[in-house]
MIMARKOL-79086 format. One record per atom (N, C-alpha, C): residue number from 1; atom name; x, y, z. Coordinates in nm, 2 decimals. Layout:
N
+------+------+--------+--------+--------+
| resi | name |     px |     py |     pz |
+------+------+--------+--------+--------+
|  NUM |   CA |      X |      Y |      Z |
...
+------+------+--------+--------+--------+
***
This chain:
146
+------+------+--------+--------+--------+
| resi | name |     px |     py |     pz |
+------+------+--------+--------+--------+
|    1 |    N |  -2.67 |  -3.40 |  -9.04 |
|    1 |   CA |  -2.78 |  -3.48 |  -9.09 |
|    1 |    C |  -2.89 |  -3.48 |  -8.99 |
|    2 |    N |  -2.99 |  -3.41 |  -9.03 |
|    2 |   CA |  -3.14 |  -3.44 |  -8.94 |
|    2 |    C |  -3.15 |  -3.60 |  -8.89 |
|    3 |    N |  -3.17 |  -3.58 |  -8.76 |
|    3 |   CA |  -3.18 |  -3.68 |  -8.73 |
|    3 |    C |  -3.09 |  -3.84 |  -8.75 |
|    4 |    N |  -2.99 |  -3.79 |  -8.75 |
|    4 |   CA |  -2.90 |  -3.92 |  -8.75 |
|    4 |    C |  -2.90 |  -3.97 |  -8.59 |
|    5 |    N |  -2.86 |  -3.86 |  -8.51 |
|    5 |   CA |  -2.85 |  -3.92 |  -8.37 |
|    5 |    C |  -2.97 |  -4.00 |  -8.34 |
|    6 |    N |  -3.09 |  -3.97 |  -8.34 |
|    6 |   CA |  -3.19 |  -4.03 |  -8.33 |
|    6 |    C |  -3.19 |  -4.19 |  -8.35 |
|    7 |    N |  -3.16 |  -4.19 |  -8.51 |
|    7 |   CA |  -3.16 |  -4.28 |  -8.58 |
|    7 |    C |  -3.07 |  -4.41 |  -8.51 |
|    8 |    N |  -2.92 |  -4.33 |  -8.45 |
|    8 |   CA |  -2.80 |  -4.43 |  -8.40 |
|    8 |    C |  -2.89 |  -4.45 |  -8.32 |
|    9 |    N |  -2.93 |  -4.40 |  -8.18 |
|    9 |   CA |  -3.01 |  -4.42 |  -8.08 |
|    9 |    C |  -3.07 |  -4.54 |  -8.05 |
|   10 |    N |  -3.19 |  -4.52 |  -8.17 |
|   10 |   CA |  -3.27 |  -4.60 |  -8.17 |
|   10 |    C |  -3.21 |  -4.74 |  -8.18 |
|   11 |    N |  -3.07 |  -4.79 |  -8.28 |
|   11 |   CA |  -3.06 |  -4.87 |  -8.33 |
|   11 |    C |  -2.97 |  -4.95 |  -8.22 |
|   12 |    N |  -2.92 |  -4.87 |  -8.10 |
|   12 |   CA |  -2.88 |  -4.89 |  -8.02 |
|   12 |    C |  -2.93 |  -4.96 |  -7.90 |
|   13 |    N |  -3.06 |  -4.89 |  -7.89 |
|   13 |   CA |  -3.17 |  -4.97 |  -7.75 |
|   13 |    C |  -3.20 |  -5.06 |  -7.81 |
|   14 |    N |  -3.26 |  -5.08 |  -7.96 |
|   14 |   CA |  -3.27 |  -5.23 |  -8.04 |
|   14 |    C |  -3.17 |  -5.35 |  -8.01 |
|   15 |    N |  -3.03 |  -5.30 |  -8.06 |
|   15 |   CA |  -2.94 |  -5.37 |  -8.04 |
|   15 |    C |  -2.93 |  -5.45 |  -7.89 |
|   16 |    N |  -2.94 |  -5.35 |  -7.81 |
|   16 |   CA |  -2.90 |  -5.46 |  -7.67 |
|   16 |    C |  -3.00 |  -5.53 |  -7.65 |
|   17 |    N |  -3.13 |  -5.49 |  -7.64 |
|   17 |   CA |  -3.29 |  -5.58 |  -7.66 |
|   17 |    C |  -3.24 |  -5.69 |  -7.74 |
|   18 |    N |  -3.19 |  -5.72 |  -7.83 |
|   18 |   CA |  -3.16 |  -5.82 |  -7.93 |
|   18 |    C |  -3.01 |  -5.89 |  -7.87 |
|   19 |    N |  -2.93 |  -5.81 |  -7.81 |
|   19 |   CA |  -2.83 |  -5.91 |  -7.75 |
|   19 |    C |  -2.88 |  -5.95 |  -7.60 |
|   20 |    N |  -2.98 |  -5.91 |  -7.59 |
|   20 |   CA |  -2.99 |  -5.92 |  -7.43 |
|   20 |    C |  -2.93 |  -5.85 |  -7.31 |
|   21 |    N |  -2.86 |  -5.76 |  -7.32 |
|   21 |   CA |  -2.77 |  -5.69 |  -7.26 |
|   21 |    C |  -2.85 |  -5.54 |  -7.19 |
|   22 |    N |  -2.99 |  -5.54 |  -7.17 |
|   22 |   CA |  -3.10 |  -5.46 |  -7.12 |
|   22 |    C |  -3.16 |  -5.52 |  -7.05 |
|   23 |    N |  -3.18 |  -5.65 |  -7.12 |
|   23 |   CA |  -3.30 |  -5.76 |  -6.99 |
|   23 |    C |  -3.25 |  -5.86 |  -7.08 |
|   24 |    N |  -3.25 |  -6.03 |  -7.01 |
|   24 |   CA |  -3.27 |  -6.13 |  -7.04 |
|   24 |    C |  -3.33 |  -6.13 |  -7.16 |
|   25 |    N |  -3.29 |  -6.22 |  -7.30 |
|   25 |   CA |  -3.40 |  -6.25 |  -7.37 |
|   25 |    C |  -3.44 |  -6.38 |  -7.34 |
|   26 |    N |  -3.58 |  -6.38 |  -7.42 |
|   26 |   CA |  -3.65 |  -6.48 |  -7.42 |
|   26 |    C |  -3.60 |  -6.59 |  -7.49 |
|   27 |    N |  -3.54 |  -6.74 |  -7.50 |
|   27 |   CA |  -3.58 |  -6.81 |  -7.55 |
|   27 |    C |  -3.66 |  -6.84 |  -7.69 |
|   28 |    N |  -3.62 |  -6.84 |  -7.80 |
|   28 |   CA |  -3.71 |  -6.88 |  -7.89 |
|   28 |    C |  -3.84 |  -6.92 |  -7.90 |
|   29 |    N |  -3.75 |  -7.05 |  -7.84 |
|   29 |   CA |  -3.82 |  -7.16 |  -7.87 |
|   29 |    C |  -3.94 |  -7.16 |  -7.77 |
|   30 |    N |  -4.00 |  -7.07 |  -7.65 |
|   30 |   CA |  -4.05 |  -7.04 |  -7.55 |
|   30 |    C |  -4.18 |  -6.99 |  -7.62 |
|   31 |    N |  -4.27 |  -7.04 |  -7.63 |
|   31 |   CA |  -4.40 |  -7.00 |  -7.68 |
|   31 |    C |  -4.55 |  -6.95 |  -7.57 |
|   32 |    N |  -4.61 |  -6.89 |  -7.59 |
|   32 |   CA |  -4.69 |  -6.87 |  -7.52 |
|   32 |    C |  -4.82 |  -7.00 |  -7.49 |
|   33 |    N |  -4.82 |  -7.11 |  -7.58 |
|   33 |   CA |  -4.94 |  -7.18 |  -7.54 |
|   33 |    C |  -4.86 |  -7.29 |  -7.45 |
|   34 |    N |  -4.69 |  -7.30 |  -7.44 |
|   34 |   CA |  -4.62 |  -7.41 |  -7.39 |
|   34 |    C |  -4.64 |  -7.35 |  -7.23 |
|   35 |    N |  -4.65 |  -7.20 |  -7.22 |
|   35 |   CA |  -4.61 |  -7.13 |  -7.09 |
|   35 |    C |  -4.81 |  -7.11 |  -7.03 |
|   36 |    N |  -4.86 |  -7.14 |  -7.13 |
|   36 |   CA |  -5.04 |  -7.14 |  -7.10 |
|   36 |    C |  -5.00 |  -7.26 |  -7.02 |
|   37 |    N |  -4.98 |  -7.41 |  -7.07 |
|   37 |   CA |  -5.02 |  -7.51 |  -7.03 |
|   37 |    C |  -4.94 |  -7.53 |  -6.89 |
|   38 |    N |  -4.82 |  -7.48 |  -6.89 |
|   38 |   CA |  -4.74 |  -7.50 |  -6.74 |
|   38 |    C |  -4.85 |  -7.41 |  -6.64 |
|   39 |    N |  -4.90 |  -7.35 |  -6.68 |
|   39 |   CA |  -5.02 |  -7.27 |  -6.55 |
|   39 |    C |  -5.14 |  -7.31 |  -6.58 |
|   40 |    N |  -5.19 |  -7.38 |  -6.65 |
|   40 |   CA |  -5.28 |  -7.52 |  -6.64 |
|   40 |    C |  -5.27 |  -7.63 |  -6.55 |
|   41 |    N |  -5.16 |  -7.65 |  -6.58 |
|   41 |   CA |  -5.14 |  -7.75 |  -6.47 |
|   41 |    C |  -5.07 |  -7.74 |  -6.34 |
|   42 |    N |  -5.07 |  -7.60 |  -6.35 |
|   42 |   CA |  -5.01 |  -7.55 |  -6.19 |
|   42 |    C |  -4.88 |  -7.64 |  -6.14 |
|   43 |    N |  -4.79 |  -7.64 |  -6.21 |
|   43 |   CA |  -4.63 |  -7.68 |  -6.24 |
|   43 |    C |  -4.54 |  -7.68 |  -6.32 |
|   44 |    N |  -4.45 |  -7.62 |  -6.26 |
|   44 |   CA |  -4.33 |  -7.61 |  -6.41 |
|   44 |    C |  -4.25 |  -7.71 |  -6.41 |
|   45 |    N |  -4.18 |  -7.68 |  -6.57 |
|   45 |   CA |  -4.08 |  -7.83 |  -6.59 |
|   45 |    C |  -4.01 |  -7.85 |  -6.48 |
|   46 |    N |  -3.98 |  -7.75 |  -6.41 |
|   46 |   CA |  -3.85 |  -7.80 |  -6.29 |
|   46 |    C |  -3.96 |  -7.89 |  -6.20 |
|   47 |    N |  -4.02 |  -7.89 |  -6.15 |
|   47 |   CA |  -4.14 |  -7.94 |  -6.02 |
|   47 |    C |  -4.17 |  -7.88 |  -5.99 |
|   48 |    N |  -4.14 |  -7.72 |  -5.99 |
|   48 |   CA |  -4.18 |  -7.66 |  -5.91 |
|   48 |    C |  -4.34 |  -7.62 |  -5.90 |
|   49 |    N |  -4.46 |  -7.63 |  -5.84 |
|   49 |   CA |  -4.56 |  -7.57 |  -5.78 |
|   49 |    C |  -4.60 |  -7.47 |  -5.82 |
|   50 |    N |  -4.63 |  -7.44 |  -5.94 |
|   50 |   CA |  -4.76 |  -7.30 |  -5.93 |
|   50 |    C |  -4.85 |  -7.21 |  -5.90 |
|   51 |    N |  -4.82 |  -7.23 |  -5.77 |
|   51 |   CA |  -5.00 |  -7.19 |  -5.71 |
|   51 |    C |  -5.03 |  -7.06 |  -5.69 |
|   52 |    N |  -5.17 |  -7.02 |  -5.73 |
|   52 |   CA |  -5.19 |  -6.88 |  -5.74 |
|   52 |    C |  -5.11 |  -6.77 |  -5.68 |
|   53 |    N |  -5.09 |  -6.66 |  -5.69 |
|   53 |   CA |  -5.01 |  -6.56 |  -5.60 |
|   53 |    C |  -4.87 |  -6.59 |  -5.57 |
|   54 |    N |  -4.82 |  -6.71 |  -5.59 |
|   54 |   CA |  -4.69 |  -6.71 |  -5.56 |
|   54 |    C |  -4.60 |  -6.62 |  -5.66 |
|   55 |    N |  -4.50 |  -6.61 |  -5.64 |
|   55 |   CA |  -4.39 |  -6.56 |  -5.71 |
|   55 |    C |  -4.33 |  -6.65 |  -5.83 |
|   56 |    N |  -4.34 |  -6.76 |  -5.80 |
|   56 |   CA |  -4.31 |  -6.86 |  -5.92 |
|   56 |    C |  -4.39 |  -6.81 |  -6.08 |
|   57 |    N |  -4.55 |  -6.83 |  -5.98 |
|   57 |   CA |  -4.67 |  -6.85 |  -6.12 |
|   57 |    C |  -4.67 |  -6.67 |  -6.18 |
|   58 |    N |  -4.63 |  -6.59 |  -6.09 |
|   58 |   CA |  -4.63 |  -6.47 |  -6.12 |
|   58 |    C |  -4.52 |  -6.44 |  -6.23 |
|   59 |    N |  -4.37 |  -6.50 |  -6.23 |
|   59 |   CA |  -4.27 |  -6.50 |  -6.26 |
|   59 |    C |  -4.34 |  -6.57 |  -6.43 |
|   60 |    N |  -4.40 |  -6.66 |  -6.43 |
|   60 |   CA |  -4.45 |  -6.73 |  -6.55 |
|   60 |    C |  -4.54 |  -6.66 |  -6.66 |
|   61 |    N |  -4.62 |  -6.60 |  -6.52 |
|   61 |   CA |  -4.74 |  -6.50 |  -6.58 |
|   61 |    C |  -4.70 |  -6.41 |  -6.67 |
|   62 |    N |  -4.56 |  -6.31 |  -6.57 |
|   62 |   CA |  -4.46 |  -6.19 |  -6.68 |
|   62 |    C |  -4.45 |  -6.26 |  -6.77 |
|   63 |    N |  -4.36 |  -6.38 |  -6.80 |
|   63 |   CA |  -4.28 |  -6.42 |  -6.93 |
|   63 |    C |  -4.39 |  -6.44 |  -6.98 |
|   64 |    N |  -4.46 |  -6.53 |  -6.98 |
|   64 |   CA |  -4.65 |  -6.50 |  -7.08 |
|   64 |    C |  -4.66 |  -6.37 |  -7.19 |
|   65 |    N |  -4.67 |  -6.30 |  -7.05 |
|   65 |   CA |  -4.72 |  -6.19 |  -7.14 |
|   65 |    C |  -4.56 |  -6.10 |  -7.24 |
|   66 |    N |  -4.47 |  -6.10 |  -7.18 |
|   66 |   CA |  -4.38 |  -6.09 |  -7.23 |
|   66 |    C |  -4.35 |  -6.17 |  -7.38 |
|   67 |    N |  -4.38 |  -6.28 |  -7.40 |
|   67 |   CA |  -4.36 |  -6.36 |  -7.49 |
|   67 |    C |  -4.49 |  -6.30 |  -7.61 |
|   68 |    N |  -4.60 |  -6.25 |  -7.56 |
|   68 |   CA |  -4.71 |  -6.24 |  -7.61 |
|   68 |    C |  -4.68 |  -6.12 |  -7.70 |
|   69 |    N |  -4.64 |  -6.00 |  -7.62 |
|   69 |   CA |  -4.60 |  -5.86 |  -7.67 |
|   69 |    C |  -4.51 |  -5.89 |  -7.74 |
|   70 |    N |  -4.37 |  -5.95 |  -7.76 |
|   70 |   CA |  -4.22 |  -5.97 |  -7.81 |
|   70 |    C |  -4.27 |  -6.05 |  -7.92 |
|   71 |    N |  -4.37 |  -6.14 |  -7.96 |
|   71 |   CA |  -4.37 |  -6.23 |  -8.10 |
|   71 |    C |  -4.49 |  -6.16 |  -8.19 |
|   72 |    N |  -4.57 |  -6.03 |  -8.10 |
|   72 |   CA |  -4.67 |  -5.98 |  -8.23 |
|   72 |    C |  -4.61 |  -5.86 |  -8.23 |
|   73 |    N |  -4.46 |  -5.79 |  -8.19 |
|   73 |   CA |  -4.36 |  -5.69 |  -8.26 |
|   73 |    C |  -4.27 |  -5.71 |  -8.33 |
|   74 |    N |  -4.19 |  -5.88 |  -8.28 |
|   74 |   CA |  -4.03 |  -5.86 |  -8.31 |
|   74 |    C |  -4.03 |  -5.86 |  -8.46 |
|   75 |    N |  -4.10 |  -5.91 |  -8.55 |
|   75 |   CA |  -4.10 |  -5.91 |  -8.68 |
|   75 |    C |  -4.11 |  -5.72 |  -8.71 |
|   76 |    N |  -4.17 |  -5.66 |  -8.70 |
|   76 |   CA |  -4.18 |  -5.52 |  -8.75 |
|   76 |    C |  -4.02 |  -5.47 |  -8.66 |
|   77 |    N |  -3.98 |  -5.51 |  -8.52 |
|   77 |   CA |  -3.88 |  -5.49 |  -8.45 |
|   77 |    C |  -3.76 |  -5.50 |  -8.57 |
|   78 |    N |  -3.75 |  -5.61 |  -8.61 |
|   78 |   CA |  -3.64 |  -5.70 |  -8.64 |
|   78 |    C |  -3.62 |  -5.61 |  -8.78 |
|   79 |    N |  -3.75 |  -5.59 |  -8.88 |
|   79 |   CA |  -3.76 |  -5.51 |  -9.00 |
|   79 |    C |  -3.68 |  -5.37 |  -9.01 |
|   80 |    N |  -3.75 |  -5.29 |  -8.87 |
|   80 |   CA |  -3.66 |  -5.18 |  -8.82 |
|   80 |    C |  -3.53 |  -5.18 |  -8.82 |
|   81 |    N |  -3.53 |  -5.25 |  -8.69 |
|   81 |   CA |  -3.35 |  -5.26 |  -8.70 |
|   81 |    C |  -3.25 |  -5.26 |  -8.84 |
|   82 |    N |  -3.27 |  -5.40 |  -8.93 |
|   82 |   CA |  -3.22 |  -5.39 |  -9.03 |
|   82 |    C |  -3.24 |  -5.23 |  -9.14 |
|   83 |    N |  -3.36 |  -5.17 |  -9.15 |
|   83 |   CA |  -3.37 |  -5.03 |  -9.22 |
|   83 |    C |  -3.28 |  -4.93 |  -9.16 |
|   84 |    N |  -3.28 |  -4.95 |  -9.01 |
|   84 |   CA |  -3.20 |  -4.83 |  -8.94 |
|   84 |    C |  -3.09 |  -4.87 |  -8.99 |
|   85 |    N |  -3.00 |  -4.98 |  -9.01 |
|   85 |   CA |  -2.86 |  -5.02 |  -8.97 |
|   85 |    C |  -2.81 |  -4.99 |  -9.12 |
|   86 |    N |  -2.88 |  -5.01 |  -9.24 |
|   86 |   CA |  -2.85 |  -4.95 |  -9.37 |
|   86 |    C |  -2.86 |  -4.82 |  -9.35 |
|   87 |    N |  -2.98 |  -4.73 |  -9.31 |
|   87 |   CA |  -2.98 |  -4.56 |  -9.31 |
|   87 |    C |  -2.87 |  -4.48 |  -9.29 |
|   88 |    N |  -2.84 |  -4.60 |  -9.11 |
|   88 |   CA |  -2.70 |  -4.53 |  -9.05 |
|   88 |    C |  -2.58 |  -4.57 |  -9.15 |
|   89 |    N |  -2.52 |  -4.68 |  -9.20 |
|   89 |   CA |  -2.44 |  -4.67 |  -9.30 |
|   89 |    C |  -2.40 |  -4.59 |  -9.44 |
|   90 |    N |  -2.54 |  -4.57 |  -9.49 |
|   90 |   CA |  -2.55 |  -4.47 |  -9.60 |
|   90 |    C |  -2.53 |  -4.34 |  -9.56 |
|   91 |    N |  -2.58 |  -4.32 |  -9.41 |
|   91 |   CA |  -2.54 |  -4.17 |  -9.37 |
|   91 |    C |  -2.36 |  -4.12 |  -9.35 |
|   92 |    N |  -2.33 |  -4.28 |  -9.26 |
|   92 |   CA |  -2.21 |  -4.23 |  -9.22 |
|   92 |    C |  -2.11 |  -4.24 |  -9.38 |
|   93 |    N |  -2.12 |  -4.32 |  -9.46 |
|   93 |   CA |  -2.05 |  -4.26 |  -9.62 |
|   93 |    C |  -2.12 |  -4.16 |  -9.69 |
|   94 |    N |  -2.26 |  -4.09 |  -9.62 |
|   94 |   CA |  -2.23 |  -3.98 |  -9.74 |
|   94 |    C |  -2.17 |  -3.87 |  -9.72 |
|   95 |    N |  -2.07 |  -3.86 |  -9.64 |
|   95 |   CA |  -1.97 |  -3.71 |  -9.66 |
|   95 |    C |  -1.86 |  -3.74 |  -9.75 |
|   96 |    N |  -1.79 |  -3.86 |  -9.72 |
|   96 |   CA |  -1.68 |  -3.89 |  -9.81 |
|   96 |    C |  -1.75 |  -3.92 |  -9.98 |
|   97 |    N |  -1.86 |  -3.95 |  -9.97 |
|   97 |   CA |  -1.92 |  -4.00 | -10.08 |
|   97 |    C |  -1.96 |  -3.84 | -10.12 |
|   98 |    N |  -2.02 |  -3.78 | -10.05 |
|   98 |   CA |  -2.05 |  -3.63 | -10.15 |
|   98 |    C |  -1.89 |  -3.57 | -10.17 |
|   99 |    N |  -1.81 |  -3.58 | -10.07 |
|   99 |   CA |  -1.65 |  -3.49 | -10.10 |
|   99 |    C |  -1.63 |  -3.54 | -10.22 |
|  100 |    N |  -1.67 |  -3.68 | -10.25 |
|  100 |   CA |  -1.59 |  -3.72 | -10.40 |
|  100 |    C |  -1.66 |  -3.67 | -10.54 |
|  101 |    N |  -1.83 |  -3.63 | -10.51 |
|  101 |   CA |  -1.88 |  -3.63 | -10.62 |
|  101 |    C |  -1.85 |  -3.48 | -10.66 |
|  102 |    N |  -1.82 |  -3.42 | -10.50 |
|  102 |   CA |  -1.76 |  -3.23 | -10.57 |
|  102 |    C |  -1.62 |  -3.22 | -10.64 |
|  103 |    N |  -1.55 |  -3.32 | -10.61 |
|  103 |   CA |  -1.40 |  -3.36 | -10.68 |
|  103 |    C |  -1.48 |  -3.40 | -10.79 |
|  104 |    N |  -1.53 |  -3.45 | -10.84 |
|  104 |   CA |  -1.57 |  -3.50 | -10.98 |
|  104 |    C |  -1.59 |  -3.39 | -11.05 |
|  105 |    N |  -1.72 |  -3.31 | -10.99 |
|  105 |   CA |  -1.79 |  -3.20 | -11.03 |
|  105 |    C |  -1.68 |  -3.13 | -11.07 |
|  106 |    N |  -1.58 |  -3.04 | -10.99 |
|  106 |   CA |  -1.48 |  -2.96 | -11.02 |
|  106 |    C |  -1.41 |  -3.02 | -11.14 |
|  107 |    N |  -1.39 |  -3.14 | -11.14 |
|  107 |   CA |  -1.30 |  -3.15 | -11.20 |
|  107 |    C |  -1.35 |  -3.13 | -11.38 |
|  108 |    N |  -1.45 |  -3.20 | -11.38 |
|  108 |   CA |  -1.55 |  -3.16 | -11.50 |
|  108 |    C |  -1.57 |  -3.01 | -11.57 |
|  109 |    N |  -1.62 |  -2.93 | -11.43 |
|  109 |   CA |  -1.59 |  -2.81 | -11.43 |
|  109 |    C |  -1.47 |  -2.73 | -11.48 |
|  110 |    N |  -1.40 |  -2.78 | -11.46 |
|  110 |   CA |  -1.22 |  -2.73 | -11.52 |
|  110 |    C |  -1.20 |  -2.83 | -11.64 |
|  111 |    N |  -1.25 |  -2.93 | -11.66 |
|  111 |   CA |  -1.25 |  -2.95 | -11.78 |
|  111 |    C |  -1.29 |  -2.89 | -11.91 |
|  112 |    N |  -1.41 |  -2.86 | -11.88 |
|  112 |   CA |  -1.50 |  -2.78 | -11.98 |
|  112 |    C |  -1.42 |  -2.64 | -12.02 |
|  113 |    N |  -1.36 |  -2.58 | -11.90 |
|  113 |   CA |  -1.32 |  -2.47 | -11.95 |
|  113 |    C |  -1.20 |  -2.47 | -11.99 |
|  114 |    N |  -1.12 |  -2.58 | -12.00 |
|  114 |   CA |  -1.02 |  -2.62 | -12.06 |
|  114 |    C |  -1.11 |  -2.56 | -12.21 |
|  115 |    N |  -1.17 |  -2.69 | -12.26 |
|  115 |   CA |  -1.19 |  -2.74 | -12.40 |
|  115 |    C |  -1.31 |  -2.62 | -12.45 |
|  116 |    N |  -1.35 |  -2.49 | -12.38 |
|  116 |   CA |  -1.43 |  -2.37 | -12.41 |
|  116 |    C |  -1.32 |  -2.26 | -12.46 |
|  117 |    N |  -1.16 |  -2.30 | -12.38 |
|  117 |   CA |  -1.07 |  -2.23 | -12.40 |
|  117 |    C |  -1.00 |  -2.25 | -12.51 |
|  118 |    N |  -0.97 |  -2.38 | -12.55 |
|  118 |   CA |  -0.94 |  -2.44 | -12.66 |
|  118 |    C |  -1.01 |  -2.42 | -12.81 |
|  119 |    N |  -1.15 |  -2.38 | -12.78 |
|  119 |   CA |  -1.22 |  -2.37 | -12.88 |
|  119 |    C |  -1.28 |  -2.25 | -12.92 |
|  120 |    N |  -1.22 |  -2.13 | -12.78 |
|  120 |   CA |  -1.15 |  -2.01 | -12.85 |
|  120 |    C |  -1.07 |  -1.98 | -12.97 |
|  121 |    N |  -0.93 |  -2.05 | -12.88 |
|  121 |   CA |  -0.83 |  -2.07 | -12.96 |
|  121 |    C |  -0.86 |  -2.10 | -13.10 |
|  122 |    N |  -0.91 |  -2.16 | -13.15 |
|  122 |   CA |  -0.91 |  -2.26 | -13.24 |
|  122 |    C |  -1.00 |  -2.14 | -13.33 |
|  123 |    N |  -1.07 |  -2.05 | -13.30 |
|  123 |   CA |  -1.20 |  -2.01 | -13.35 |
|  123 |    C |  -1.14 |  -1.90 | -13.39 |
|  124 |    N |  -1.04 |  -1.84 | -13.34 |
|  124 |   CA |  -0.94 |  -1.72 | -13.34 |
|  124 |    C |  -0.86 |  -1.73 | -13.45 |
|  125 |    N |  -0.77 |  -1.83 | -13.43 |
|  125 |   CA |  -0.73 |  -1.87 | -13.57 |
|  125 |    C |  -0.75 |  -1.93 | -13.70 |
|  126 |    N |  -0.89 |  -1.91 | -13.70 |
|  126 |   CA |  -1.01 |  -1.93 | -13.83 |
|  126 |    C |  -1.03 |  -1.83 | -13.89 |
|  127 |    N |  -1.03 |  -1.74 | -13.77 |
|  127 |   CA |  -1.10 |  -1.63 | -13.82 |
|  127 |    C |  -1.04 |  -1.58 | -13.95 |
|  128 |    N |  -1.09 |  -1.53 | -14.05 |
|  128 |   CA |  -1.05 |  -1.44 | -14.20 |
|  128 |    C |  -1.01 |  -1.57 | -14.27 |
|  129 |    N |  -1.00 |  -1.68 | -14.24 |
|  129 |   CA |  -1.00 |  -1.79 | -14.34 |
|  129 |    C |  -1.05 |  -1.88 | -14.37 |
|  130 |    N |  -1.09 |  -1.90 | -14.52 |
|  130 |   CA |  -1.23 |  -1.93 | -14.57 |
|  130 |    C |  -1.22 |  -2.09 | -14.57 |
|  131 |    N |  -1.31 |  -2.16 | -14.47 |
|  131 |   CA |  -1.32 |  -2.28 | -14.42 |
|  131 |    C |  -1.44 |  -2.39 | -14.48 |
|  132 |    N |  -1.38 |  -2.47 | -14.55 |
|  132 |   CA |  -1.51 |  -2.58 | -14.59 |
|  132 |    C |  -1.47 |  -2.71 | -14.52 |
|  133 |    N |  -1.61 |  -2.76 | -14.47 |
|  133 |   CA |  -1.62 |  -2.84 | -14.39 |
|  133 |    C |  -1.64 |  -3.00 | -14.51 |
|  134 |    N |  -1.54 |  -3.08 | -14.58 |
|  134 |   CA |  -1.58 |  -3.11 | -14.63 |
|  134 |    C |  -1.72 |  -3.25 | -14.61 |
|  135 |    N |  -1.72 |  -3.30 | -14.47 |
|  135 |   CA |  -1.86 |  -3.38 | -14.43 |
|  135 |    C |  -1.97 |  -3.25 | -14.45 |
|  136 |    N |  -1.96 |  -3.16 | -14.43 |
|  136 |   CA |  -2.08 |  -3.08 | -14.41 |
|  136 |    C |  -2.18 |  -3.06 | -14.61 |
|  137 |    N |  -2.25 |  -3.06 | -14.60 |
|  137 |   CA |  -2.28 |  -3.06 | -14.75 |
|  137 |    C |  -2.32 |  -2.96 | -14.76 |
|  138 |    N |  -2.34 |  -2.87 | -14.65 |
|  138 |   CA |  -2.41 |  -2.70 | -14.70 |
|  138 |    C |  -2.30 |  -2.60 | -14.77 |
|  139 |    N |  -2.17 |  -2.70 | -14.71 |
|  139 |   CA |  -2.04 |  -2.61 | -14.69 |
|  139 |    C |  -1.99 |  -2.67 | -14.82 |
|  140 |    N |  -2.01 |  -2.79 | -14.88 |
|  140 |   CA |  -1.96 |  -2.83 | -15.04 |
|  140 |    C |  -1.96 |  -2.75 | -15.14 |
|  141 |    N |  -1.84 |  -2.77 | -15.20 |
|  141 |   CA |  -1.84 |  -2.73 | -15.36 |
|  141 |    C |  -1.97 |  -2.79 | -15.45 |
|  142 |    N |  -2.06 |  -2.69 | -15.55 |
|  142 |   CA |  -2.09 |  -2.82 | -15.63 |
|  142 |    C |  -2.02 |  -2.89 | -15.71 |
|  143 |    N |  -2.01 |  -3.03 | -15.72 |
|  143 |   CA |  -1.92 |  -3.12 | -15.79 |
|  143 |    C |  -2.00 |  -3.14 | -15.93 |
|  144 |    N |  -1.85 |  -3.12 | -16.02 |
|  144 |   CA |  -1.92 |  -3.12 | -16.16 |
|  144 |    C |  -1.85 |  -3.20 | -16.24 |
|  145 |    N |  -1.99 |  -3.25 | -16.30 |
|  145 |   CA |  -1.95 |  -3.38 | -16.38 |
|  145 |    C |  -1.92 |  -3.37 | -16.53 |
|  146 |    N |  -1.87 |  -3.26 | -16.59 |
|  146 |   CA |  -1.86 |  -3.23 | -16.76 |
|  146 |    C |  -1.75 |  -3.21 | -16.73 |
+------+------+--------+--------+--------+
***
């Protein structure tokens, strides 16, 4: 299947991004105008001190912008994932699913020639004798009424 590995791949770097198991995730509930205002006021919930250049306000700055990039993808993100995670399922049953539709196929197949063989038979021993179909009305006697 073209591009299956791809497919698992992808659904796999998704996956840990979504468990966290690549980087920390974010917090839900963690919004960008709540993480605006803690660097407004140059302190975070803990007490800690903001001030320019530090490592703290820098540390706030990343998750900012992180939060910024992460809530105008995860929706098309999240969309993804779920299409990949159906693709890969319908991929990984269609071999047993096509092995069964050629078991059908065949089997159809050998049926037919059962009942093409049968209708030999049948046609064989018609032959030389004179057959009326009585549903058929081309094949009727005309019926007479005197």
């Amino acid at each position: 299947m073209l591009g299956f590995d791809a497919l698992k791949k992808t659904h796999e770097i998704i996956n840990k991004r979504i468990k966290g198991l690549e980087q920390p995730p974010i917090p839900p509930d963690i919004k960008e105008p709540f993480l605006r205002g803690l660097l407004s006021r140059h302190k975070c919930i803990c007490g800690t001190e903001l001030i320019e250049g530090s490592k703290e306000r820098e540390a706030i700055e990343k998750l900012m912008k992180d939060v910024e990039f992460s809530s105008r993808i995860s929706d098309d993100i999240n969309e993804g994932y779920y299409k990949i995670d159906n693709i890969i399922k319908k991929c990984k049953s269609y071999k047993s699913d096509r092995y069964k539709l050629e078991k059908d196929y065949r089997e159809l197949c050998e049926e037919r020639e059962r009942k093409d063989q049968r209708l030999k038979e049948i046609s064989e021993k018609l032959k030389g004798k004179r057959y009326t179909d009585r549903r058929n009305s081309e094949f009727r006697e005309p019926k007479k009424y005197f």
